[in-house]
C-alpha positions as CSV (number, residue, x, y, z in Angstrom):
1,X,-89.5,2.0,23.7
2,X,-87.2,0.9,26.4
3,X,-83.4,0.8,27.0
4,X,-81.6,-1.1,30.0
5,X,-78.0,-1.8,30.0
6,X,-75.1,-1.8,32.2
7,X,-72.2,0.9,33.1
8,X,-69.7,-1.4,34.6
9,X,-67.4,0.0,36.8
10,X,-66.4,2.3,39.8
11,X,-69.2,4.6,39.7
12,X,-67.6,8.5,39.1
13,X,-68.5,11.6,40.3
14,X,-68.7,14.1,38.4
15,X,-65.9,16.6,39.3
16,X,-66.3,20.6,39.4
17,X,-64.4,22.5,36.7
18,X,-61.0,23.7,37.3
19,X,-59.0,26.8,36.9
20,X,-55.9,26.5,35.1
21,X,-52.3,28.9,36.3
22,X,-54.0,31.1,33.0
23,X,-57.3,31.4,34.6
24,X,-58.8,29.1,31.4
25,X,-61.7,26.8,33.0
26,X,-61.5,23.3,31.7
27,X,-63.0,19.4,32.7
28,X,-60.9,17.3,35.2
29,X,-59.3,14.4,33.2
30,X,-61.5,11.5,35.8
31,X,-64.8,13.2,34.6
32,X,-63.9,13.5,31.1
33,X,-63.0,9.5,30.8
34,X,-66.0,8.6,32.8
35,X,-68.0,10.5,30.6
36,X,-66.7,8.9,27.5
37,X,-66.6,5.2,29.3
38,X,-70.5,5.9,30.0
39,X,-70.7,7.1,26.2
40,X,-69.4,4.0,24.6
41,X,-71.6,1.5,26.9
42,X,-74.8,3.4,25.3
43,X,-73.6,3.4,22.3
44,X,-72.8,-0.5,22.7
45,X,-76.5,-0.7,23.8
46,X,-77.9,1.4,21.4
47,X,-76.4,-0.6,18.6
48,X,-77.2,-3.9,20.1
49,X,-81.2,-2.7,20.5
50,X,-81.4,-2.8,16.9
51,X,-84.3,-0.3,16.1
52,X,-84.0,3.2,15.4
53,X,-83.6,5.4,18.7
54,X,-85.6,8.8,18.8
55,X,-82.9,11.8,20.0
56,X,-85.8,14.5,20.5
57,X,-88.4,12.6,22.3
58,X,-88.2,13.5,26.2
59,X,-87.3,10.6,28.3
60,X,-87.5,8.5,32.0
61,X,-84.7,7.4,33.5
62,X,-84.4,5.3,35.9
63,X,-80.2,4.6,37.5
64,X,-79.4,2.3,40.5
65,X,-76.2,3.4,41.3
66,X,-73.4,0.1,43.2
67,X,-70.9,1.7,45.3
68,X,-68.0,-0.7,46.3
69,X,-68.6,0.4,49.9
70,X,-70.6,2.6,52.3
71,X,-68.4,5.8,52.1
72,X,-70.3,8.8,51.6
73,X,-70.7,10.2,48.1
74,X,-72.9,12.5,46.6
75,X,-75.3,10.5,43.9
76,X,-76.5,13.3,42.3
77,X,-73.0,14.3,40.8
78,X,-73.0,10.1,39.5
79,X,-76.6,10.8,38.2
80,X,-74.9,14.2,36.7
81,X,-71.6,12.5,35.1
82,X,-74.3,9.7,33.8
83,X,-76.6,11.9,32.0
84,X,-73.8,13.9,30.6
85,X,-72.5,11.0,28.9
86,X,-75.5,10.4,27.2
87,X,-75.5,13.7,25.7
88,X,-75.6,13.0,21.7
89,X,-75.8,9.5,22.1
90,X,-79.2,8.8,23.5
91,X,-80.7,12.4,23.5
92,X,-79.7,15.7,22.1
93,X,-79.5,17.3,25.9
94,X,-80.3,15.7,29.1
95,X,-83.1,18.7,29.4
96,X,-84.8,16.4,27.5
97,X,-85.4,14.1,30.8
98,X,-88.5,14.9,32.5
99,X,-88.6,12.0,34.9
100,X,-85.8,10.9,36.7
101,X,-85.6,7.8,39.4
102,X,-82.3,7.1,41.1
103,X,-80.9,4.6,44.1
104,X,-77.7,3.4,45.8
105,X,-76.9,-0.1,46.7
106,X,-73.4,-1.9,47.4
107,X,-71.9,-4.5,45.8
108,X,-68.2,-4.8,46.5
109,X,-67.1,-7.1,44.2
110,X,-69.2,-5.9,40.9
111,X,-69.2,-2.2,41.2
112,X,-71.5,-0.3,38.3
113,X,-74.7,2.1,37.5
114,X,-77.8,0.2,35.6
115,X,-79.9,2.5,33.4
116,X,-83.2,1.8,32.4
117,X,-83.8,4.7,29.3
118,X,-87.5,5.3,28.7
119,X,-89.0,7.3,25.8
120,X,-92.3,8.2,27.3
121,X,-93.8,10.7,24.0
């Protein structure tokens, strides 16, 4: 069973956590809406796919991640923010992925991360 959409948009890294004046840890506010934003489009996929989606099989992943430009980022904490957002949605815990494939292209005017979700047992 196989699952490819589209994340459109800037893709976002995810942040570290913060320290608050009380010393309480919490989720910047960019990753937290990035995270929801990457929620709904699986859901939107998930829902449009039609059968019944597994949430404790293990999974592949594959992500080709468009950057507006060259600037450096770090993919992995895309990949992270990604996977994160798929957290109840398509699988119970992203320690549930035991393959994962990832790239980086440009594309300035169309900016987004495709996923290709595989359940592989």
């Amino acid at each position: 069973m196989i699952l490819e959409y589209v994340i459109p948009g800037p893709p976002q890294p995810k942040e570290r956590p913060r320290r608050d004046r009380r010393g309480r840890w919490y989720t910047p506010g960019a990753t937290k809406r990035y995270e929801r934003h990457v929620k709904g489009c699986a859901v939107a996929a998930k829902m449009a796919h039609g059968e019944c989606w597994p949430m404790g099989a293990a999974y592949r992943v594959k992500m080709l991640v468009w950057f507006q430009d060259l600037r450096r980022r770090d993919l992995d904490n895309v990949v992270k923010a990604v996977l994160d957002g798929l957290n109840g949605v398509l699988w119970d815990d992203d320690s549930q992925v035991v393959e994962l494939s990832i790239g980086r292209a440009v594309d300035r005017d169309r900016p987004r991360v495709d996923v290709v979700v595989e359940v592989v047992r």
